[in-house]
N, C-alpha and C positions, 0 to 999 in steps of 0.2 A: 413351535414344535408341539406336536399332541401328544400325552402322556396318558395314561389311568394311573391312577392311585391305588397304592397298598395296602394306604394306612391313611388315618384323620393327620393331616397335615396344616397347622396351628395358621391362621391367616391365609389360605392357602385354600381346603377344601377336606370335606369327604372321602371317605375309604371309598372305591368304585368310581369316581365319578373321570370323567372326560374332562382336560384341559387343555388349553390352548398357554403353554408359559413360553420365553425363551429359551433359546436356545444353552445359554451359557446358566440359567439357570437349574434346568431339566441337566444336561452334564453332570455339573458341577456337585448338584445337589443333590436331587431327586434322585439319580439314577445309582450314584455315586450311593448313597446311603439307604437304596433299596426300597426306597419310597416312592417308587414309579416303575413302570416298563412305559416304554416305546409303546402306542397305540398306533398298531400293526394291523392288517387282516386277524392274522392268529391270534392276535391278545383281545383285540374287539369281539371274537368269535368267541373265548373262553369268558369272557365277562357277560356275556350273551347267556352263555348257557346254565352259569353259575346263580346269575338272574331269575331264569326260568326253575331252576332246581328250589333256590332258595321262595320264591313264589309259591311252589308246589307244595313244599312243608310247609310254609305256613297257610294253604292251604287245607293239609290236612289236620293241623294243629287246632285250625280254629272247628275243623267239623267235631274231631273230638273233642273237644271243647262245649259245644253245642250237644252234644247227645250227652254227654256229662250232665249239663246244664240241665236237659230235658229229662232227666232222669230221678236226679235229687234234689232238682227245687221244690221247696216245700216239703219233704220229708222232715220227721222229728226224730231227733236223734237220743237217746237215754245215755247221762253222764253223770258217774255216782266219785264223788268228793268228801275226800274227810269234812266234816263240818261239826261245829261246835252248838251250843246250847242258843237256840232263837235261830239257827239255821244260818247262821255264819259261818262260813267258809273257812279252814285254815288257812290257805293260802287264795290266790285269786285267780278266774278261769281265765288260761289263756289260749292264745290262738293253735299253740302245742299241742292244747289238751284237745281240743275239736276235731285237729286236723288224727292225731290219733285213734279217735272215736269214727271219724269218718273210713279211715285205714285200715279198723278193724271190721271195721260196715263192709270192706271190699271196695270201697272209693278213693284212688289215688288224687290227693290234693296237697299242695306245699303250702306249708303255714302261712307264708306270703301273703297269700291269695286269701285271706279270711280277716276280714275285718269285725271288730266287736264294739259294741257301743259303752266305750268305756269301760271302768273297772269294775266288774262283776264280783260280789265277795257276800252273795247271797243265794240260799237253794230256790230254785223257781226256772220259768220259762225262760229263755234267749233267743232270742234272733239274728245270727250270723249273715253276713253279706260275705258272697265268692264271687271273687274277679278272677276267673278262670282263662279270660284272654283279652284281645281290646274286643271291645262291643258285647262279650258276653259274661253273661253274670249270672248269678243265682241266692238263691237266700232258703234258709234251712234255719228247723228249730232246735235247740238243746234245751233239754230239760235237764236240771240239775239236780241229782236226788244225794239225800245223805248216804254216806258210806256205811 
């Protein structure tokens, strides 16, 4: 019996995917607990389109992503920090405070997507790396000035 899948089903398969199981299994199991439909015309058709939809955004995702990318790589960014005597930091820069600095720049970025090279707990230049999506990336400077 052909089924799709609803959900990631443990030993078993993927959310979306096409299977060929039993009969008494698919019943029993899958259908019973909502973790399958019937792989009908009309369910192969919705899975079809749901494919195509979810391809399109991420399509579009990755373009904005890309002009993102191509916009603020390599800009420098100006970020003023309490900082103590010898130009030590009170606390230490983190990916919060960037993603901030870039949000007030007018560039929507989630701290996620910003890696630092370690713990920064000194005023001077930075070089941030953004994973803005798979395959795109960009790197951006902060400068860290005293408050």
């Amino acid at each position: 019996m052909k089924v799709i899948l609803l959900a990631d089903v443990k030993n078993v398969g993927k959310k979306d995917t096409i299977l060929d199981v039993s009969e008494g299994y698919a019943n029993n199991f899958l259908l019973k607990k909502k973790l399958a439909v019937l792989a009908d015309n009309k369910n192969l058709n919705l899975l079809q389109q749901k494919k195509g939809s979810e391809d399109a955004k991420a399509a579009r995702e990755k373009q904005a992503a890309s002009e993102l990318a191509a916009t603020i790589n390599g800009k420098t960014f100006v970020l003023k920090m309490k900082a103590g005597e010898g130009g030590k930091l009170y606390g230490a820069l983190t990916a919060n405070d960037v993603a901030e600095v870039l949000e007030n720049s007018g560039y929507k970025v989630d701290r996620r997507a910003i890696s630092l090279n370690g713990n920064i707990k000194n005023i001077g230049r930075v070089t941030c790396h953004l994973k803005l999506y798979r395959g795109v990336t960009a790197e951006i400077n902060v400068n860290v000035e005293a408050l």
